[in-house]
N, CA, C, O and CB atoms as a CASP TS submission, in Angstrom:
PFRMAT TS
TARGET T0000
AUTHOR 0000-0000-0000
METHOD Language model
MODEL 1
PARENT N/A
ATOM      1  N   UNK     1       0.814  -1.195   0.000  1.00  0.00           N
ATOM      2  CA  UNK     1       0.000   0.000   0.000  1.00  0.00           C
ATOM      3  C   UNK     1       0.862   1.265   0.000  1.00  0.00           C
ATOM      4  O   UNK     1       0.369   2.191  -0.645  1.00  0.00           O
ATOM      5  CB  UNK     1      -0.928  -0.005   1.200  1.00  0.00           C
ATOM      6  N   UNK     2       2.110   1.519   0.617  1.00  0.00           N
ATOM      7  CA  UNK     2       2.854   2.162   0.673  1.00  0.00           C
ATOM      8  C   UNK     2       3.126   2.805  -0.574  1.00  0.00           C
ATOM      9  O   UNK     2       2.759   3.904  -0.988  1.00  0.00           O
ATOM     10  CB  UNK     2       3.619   1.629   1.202  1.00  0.00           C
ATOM     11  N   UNK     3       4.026   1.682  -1.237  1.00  0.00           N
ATOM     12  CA  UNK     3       4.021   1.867  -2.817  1.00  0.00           C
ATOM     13  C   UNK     3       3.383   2.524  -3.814  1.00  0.00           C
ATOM     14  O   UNK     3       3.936   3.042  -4.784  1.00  0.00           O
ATOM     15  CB  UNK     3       3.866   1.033  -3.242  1.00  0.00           C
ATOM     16  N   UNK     4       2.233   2.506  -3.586  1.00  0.00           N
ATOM     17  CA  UNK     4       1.051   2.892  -4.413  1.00  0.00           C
ATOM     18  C   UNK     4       0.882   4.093  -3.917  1.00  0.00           C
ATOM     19  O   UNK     4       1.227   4.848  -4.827  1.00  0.00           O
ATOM     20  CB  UNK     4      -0.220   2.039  -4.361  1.00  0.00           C
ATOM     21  N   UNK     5       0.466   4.891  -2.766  1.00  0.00           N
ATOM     22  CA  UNK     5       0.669   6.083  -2.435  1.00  0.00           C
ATOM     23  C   UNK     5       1.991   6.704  -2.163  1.00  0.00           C
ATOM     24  O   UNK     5       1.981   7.930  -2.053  1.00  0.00           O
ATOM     25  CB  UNK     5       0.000   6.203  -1.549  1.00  0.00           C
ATOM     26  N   UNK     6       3.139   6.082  -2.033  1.00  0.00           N
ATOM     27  CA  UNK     6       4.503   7.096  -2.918  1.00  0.00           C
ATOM     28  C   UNK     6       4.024   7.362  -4.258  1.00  0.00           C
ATOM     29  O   UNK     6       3.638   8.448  -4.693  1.00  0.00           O
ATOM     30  CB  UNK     6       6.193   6.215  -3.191  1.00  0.00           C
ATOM     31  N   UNK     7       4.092   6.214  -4.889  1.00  0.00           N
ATOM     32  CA  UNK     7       3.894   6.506  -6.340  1.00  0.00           C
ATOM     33  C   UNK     7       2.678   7.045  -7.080  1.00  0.00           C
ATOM     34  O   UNK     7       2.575   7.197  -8.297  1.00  0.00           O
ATOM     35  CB  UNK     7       4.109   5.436  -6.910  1.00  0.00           C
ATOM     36  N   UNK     8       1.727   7.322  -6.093  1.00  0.00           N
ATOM     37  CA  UNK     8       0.841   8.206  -6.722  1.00  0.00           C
ATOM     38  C   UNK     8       1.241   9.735  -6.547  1.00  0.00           C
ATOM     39  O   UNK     8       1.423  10.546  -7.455  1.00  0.00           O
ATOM     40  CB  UNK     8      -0.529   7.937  -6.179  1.00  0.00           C
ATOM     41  N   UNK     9       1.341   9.955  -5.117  1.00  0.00           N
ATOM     42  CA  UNK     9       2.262  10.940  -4.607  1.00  0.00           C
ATOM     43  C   UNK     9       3.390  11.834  -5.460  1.00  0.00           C
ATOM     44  O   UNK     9       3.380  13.047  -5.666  1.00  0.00           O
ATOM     45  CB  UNK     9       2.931  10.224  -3.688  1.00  0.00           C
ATOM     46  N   UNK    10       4.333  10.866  -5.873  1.00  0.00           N
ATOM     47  CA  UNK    10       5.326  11.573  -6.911  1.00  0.00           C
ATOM     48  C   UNK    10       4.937  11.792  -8.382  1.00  0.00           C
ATOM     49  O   UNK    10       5.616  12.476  -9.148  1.00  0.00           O
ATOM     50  CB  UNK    10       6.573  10.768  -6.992  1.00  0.00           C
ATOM     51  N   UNK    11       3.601  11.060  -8.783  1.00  0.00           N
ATOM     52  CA  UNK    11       3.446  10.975 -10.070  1.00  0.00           C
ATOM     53  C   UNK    11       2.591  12.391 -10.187  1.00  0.00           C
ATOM     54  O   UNK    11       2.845  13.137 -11.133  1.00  0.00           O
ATOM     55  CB  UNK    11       2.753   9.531 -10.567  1.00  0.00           C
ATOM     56  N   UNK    12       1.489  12.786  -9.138  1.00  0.00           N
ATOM     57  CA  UNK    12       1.203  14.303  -8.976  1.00  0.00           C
ATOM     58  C   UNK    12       1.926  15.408  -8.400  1.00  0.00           C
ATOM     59  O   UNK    12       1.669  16.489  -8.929  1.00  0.00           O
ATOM     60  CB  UNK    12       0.246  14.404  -8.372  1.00  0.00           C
ATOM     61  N   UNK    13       2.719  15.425  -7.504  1.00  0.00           N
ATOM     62  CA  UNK    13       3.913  16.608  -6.965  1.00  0.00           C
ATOM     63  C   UNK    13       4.678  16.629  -7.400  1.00  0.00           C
ATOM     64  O   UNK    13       5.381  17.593  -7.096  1.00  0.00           O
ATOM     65  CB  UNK    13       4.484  16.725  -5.912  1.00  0.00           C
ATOM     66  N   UNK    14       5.136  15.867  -8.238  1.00  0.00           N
ATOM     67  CA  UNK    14       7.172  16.002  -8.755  1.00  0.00           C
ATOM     68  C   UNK    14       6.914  16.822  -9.817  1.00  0.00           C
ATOM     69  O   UNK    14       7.889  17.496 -10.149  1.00  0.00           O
ATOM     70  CB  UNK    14       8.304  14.298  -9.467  1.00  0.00           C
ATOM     71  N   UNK    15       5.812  17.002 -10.527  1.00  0.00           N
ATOM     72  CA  UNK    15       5.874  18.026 -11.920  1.00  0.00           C
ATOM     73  C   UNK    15       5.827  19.473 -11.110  1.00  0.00           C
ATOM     74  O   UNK    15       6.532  20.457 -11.332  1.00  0.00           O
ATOM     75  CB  UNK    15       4.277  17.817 -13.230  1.00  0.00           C
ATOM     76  N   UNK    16       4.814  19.321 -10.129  1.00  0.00           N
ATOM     77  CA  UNK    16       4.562  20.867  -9.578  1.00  0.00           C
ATOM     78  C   UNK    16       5.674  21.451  -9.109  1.00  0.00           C
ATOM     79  O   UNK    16       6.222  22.515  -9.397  1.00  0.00           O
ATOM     80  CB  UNK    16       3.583  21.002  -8.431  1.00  0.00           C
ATOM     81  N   UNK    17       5.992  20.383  -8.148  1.00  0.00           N
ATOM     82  CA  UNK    17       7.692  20.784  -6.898  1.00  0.00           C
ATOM     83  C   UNK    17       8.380  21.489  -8.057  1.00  0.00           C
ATOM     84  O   UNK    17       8.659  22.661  -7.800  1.00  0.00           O
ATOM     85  CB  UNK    17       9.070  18.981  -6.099  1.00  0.00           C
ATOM     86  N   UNK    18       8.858  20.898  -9.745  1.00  0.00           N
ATOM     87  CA  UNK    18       9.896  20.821 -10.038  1.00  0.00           C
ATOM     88  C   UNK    18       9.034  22.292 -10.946  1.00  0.00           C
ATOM     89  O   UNK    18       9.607  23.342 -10.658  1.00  0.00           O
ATOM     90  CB  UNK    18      10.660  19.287 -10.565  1.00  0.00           C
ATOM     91  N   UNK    19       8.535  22.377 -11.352  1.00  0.00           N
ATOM     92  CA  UNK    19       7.944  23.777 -12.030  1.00  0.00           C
ATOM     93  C   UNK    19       8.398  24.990 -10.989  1.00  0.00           C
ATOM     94  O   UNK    19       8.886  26.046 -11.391  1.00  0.00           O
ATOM     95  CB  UNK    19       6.034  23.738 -12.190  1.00  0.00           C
ATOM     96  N   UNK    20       8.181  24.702  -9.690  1.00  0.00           N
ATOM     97  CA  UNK    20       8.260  25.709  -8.974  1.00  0.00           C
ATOM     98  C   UNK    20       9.404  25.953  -8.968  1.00  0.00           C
ATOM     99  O   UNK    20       9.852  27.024  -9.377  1.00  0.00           O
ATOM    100  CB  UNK    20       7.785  25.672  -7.910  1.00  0.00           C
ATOM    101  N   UNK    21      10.207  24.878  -8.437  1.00  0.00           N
ATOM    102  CA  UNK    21      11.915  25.044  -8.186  1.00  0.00           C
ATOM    103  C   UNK    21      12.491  25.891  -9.396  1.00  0.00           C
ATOM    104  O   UNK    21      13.288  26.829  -9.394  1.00  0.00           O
ATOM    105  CB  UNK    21      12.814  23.392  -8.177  1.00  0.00           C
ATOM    106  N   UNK    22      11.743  25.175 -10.558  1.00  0.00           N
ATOM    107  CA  UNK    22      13.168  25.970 -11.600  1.00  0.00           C
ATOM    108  C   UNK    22      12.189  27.041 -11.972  1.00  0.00           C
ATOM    109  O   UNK    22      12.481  27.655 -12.998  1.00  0.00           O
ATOM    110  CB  UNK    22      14.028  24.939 -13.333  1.00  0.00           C
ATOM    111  N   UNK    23      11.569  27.242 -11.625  1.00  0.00           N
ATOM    112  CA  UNK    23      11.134  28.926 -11.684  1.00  0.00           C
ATOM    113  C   UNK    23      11.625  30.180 -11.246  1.00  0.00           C
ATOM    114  O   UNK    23      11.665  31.288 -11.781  1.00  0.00           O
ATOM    115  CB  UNK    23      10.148  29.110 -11.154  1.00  0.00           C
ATOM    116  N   UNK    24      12.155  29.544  -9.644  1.00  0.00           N
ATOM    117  CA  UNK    24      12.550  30.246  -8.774  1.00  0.00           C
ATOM    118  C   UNK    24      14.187  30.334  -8.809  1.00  0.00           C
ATOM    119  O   UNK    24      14.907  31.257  -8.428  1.00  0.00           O
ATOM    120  CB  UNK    24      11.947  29.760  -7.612  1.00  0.00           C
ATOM    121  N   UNK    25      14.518  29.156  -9.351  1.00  0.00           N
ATOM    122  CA  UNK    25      16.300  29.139  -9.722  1.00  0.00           C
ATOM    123  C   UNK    25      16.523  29.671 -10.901  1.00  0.00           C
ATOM    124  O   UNK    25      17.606  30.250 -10.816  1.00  0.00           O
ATOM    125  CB  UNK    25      17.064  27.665  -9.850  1.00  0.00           C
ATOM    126  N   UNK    26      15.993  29.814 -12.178  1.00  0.00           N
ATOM    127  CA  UNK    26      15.736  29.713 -13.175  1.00  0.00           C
ATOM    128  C   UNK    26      17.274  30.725 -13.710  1.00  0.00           C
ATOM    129  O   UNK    26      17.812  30.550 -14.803  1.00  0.00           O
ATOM    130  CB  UNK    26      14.139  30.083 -13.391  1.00  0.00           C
ATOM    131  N   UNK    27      17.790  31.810 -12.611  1.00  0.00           N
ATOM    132  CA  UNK    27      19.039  32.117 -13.218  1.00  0.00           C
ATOM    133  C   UNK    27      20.495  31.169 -13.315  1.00  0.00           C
ATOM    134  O   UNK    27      21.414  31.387 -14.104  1.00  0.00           O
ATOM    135  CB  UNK    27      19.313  33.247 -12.561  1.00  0.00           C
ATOM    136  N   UNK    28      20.437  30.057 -12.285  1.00  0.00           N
ATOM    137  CA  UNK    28      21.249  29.430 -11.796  1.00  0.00           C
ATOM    138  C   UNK    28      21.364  28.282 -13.092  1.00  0.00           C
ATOM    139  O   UNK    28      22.352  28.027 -13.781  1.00  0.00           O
ATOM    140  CB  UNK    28      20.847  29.047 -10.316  1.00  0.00           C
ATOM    141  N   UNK    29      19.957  27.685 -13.156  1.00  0.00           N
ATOM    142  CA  UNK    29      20.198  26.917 -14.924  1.00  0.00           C
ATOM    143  C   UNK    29      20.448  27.543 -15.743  1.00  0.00           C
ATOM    144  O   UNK    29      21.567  27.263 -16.172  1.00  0.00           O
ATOM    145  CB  UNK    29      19.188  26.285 -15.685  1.00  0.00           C
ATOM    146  N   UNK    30      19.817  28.588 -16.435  1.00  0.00           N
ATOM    147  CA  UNK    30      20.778  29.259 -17.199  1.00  0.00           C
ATOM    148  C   UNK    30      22.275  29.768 -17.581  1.00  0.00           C
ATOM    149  O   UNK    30      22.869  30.098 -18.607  1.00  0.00           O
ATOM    150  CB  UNK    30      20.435  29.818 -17.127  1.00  0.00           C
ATOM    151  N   UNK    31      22.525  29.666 -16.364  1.00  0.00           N
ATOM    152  CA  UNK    31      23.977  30.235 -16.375  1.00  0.00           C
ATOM    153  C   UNK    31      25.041  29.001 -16.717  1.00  0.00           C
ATOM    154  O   UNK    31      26.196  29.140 -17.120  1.00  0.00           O
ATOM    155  CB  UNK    31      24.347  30.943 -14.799  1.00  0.00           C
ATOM    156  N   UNK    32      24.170  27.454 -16.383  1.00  0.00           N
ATOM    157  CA  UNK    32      25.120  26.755 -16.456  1.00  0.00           C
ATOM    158  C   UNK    32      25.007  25.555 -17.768  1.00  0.00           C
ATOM    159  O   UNK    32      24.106  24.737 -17.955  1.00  0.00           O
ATOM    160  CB  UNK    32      25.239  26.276 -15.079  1.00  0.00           C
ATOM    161  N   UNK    33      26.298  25.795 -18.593  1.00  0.00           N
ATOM    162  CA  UNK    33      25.897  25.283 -20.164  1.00  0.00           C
ATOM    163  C   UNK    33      26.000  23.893 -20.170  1.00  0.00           C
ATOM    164  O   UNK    33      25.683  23.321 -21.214  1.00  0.00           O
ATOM    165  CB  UNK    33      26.884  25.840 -21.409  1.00  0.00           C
ATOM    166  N   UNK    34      26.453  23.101 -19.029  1.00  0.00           N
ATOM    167  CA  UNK    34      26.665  21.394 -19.110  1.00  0.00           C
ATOM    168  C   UNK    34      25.160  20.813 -18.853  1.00  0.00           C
ATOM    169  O   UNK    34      24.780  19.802 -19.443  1.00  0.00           O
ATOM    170  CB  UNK    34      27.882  20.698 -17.726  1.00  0.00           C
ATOM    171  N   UNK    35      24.225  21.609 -17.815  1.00  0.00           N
ATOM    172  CA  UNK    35      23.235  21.148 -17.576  1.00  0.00           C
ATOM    173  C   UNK    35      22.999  20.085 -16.454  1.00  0.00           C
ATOM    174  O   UNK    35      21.922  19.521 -16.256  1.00  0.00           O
ATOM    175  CB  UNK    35      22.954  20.846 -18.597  1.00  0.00           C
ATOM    176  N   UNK    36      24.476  19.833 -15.547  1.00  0.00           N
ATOM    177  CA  UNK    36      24.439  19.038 -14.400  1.00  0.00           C
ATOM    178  C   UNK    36      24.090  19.858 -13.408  1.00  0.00           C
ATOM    179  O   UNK    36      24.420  19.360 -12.331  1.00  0.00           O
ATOM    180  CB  UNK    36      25.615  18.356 -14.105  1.00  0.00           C
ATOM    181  N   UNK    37      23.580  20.874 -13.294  1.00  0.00           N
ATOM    182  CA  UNK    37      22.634  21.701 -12.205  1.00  0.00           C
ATOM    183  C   UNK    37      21.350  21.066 -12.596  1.00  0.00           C
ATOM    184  O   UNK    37      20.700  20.409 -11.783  1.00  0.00           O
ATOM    185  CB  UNK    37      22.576  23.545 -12.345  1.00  0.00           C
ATOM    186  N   UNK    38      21.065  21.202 -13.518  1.00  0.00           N
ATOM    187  CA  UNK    38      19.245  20.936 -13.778  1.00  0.00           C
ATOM    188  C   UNK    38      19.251  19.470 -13.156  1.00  0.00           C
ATOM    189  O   UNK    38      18.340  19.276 -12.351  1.00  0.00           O
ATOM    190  CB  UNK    38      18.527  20.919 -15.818  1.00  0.00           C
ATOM    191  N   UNK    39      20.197  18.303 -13.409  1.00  0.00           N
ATOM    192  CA  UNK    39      20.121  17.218 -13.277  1.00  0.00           C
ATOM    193  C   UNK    39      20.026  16.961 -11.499  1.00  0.00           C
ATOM    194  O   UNK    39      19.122  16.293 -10.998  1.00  0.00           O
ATOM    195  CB  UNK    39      21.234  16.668 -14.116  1.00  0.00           C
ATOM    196  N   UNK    40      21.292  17.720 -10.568  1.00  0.00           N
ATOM    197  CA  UNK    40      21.166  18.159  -9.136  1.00  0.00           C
ATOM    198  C   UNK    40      19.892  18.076  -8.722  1.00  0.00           C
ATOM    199  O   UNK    40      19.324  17.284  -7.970  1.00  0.00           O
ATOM    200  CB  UNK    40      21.608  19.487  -8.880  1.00  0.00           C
ATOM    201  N   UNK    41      19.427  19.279  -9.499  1.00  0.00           N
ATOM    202  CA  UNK    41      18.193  19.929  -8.794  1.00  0.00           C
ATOM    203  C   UNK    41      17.230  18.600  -8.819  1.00  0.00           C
ATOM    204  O   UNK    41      17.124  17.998  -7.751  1.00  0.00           O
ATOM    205  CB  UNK    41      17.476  21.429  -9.700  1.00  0.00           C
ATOM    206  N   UNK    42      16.560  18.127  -9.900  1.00  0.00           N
ATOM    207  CA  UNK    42      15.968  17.384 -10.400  1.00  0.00           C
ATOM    208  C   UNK    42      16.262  16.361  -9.310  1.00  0.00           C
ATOM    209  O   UNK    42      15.192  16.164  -8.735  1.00  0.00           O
ATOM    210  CB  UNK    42      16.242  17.225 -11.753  1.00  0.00           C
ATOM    211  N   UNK    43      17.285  15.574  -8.729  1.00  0.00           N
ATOM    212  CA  UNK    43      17.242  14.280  -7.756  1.00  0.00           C
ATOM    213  C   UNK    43      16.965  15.150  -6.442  1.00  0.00           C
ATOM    214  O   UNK    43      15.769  15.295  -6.186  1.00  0.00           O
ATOM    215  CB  UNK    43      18.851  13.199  -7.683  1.00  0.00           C
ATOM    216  N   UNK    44      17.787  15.692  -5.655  1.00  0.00           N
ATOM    217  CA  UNK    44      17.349  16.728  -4.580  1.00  0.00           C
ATOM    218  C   UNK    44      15.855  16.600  -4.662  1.00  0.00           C
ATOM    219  O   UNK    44      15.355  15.707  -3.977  1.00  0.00           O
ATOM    220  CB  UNK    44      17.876  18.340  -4.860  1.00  0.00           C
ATOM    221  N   UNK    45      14.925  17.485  -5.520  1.00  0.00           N
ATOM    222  CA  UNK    45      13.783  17.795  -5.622  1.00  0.00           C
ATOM    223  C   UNK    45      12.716  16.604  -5.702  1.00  0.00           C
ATOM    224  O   UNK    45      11.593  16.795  -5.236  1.00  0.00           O
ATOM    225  CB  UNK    45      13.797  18.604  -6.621  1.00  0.00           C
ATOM    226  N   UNK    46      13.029  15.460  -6.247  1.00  0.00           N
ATOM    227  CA  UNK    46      12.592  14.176  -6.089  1.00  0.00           C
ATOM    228  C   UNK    46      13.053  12.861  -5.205  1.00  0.00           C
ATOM    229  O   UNK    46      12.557  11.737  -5.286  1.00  0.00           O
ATOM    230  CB  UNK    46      12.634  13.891  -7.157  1.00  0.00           C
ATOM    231  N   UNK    47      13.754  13.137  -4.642  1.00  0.00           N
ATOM    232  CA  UNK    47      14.368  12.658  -3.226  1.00  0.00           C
ATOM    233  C   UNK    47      13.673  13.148  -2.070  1.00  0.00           C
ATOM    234  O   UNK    47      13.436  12.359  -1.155  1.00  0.00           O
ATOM    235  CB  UNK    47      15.820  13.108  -3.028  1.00  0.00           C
ATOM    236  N   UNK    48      13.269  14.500  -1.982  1.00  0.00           N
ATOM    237  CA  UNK    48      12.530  15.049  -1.310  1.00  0.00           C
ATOM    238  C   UNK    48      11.349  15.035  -0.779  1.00  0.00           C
ATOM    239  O   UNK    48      10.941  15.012   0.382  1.00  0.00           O
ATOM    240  CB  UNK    48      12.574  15.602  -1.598  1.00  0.00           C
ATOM    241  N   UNK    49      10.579  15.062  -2.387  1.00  0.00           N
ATOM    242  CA  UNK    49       9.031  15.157  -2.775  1.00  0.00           C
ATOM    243  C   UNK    49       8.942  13.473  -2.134  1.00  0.00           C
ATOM    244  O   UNK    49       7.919  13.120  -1.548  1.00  0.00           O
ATOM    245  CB  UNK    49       8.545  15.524  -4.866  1.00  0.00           C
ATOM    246  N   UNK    50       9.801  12.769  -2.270  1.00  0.00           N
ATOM    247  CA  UNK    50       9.590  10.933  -1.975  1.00  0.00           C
ATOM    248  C   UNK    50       9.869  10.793  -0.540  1.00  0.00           C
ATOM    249  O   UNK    50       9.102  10.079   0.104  1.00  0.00           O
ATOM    250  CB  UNK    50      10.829   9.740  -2.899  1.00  0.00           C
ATOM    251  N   UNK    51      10.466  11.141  -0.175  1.00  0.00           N
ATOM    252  CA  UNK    51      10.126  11.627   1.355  1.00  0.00           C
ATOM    253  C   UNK    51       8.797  12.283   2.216  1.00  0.00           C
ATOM    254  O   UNK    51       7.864  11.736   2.802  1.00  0.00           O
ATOM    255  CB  UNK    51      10.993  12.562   1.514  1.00  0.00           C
ATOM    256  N   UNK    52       8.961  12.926   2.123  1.00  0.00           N
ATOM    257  CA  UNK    52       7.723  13.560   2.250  1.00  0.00           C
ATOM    258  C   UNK    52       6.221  12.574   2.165  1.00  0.00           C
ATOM    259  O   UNK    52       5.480  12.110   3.031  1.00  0.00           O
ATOM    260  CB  UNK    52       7.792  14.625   1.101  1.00  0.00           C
ATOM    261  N   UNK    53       6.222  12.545   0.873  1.00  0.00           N
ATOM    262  CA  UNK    53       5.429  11.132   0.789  1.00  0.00           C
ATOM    263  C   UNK    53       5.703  10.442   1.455  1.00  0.00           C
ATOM    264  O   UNK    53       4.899  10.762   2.330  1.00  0.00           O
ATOM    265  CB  UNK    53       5.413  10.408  -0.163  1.00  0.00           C
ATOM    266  N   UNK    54       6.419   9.353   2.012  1.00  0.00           N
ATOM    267  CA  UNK    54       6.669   8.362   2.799  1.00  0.00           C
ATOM    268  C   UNK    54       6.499   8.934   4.218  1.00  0.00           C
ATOM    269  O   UNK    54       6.483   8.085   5.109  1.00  0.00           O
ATOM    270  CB  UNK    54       7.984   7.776   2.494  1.00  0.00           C
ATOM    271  N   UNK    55       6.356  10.351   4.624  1.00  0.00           N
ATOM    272  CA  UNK    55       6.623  10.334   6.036  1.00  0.00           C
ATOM    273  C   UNK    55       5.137  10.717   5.887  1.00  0.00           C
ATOM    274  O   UNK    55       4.633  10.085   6.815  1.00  0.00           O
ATOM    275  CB  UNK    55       7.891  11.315   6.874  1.00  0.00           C
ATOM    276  N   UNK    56       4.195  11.340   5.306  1.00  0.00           N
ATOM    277  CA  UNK    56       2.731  11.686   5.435  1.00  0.00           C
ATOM    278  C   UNK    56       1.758  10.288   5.185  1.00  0.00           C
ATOM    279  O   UNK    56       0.547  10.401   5.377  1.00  0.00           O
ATOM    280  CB  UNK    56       2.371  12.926   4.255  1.00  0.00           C
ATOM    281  N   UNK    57       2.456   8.669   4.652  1.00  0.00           N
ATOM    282  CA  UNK    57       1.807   7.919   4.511  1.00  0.00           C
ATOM    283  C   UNK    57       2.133   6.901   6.054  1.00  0.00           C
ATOM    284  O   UNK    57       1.342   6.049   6.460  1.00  0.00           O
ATOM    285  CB  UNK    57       2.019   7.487   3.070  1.00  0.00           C
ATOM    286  N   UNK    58       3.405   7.230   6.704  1.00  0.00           N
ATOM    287  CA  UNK    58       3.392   7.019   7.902  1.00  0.00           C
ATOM    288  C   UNK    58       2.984   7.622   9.148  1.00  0.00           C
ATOM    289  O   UNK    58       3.039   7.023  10.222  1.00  0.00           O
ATOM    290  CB  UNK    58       4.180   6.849   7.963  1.00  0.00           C
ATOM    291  N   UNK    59       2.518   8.968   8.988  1.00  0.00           N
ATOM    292  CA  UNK    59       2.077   9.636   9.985  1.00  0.00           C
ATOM    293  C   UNK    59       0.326   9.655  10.038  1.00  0.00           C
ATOM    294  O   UNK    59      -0.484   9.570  10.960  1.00  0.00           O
ATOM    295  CB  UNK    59       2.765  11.008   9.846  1.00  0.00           C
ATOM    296  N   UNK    60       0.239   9.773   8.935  1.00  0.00           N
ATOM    297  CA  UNK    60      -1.639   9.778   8.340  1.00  0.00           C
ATOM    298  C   UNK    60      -2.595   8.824   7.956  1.00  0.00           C
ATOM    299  O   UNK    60      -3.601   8.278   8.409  1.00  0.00           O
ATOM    300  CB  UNK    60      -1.858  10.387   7.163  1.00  0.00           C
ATOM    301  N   UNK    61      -1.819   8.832   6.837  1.00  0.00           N
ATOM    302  CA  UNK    61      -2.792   7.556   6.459  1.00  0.00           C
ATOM    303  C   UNK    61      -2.866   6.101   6.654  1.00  0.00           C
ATOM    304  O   UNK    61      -3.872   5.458   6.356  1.00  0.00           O
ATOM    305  CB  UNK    61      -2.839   7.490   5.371  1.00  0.00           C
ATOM    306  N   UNK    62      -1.427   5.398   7.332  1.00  0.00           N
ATOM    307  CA  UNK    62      -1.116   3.909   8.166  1.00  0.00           C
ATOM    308  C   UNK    62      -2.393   4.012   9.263  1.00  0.00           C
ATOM    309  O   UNK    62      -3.467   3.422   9.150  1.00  0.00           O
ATOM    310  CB  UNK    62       0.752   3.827   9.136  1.00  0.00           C
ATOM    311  N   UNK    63      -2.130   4.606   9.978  1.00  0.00           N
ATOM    312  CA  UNK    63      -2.809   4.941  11.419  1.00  0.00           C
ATOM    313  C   UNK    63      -4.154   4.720  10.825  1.00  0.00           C
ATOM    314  O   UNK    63      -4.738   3.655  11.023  1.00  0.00           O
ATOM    315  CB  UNK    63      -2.538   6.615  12.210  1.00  0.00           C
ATOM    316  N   UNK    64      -4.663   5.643  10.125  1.00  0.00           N
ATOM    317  CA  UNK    64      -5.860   5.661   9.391  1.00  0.00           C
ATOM    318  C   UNK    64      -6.672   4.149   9.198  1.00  0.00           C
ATOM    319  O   UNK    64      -7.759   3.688   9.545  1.00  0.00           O
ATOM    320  CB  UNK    64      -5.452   6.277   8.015  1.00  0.00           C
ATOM    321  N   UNK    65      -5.132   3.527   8.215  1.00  0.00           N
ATOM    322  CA  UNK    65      -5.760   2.086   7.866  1.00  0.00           C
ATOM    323  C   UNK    65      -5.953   0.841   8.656  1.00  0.00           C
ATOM    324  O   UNK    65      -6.586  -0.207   8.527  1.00  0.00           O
ATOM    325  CB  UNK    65      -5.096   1.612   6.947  1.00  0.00           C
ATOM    326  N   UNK    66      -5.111   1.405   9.568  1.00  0.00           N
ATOM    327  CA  UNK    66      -5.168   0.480  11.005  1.00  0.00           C
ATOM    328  C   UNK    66      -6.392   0.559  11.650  1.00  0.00           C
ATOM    329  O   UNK    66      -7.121  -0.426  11.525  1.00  0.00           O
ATOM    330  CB  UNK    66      -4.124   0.914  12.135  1.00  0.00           C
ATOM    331  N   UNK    67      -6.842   1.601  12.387  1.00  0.00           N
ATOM    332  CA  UNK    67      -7.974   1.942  12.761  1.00  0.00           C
ATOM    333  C   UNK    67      -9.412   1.633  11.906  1.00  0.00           C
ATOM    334  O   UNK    67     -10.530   1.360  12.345  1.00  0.00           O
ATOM    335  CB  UNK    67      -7.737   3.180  12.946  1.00  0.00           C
ATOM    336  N   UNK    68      -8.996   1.764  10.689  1.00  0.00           N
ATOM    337  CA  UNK    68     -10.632   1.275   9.739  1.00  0.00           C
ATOM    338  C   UNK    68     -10.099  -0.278  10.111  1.00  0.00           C
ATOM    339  O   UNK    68     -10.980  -0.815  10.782  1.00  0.00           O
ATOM    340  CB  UNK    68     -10.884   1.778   7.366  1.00  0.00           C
ATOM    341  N   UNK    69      -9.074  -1.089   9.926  1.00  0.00           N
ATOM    342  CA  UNK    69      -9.064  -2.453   9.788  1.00  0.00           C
ATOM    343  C   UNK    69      -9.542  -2.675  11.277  1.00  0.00           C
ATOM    344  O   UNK    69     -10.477  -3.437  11.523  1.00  0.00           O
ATOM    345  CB  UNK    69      -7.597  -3.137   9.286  1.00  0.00           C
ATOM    346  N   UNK    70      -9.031  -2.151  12.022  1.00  0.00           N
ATOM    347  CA  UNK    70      -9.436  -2.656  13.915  1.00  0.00           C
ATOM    348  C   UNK    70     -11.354  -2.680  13.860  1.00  0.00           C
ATOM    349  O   UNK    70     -12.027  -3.502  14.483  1.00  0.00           O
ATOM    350  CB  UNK    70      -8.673  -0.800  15.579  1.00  0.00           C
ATOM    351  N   UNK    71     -11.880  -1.669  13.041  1.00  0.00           N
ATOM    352  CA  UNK    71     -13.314  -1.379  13.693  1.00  0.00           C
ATOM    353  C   UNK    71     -14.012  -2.581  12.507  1.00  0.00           C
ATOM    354  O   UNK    71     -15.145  -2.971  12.786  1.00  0.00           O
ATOM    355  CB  UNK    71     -14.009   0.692  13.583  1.00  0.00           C
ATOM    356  N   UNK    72     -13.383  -3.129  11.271  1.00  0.00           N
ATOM    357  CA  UNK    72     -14.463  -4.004  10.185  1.00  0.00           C
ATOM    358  C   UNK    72     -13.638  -5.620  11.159  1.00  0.00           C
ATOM    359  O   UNK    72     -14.074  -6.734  10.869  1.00  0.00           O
ATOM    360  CB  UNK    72     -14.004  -3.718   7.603  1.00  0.00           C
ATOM    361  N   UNK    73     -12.871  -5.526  11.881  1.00  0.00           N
ATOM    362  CA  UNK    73     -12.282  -6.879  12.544  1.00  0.00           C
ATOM    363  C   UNK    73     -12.156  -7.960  11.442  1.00  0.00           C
ATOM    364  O   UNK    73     -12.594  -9.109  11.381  1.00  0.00           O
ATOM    365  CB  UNK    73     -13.301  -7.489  13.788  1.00  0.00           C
ATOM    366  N   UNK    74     -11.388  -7.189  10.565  1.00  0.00           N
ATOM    367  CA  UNK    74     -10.477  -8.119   9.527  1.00  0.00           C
ATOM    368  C   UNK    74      -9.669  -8.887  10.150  1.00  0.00           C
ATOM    369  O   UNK    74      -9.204  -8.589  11.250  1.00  0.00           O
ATOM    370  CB  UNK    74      -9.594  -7.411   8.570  1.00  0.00           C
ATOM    371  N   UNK    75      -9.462  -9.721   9.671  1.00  0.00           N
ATOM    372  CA  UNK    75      -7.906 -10.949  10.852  1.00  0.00           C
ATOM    373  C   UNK    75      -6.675 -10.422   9.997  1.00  0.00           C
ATOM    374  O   UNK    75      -5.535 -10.811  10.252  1.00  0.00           O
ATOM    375  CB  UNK    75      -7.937 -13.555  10.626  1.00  0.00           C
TER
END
């Protein structure tokens, strides 16, 4: 279950996160002609966003699924 909400998780935030980021850096890529900044940014920014995910599917929604499974007394 985990899996599936990382990976839904990154498949909707990693475009936004990363729109924002290089919006806001947007002089720092430019300036650099190899293009191993964009690549930086890009793992940082999705290393992150996958975090995040993983710590809001352990803080929120586990608990969540525990508690619905405790009250239908699934085995």
């Amino acid at each position: 279950m985990a899996i599936i909400f990382v990976g839904l998780w990154g498949v909707i935030t990693i475009p936004i996160a990363l729109s924002v980021v290089f919006s806001i850096i947007k002089p720092v890529v430019m300036a650099d002609n190899t293009g191993i900044s964009a690549i930086i940014i890009v793992v940082v920014v999705a290393l992150l966003d996958g975090y995040i995910g993983i710590k809001i599917f352990e803080k929120k929604i586990e608990p969540w699924l525990l508690k619905r499974k405790k009250k239908r007394n699934f085995p």
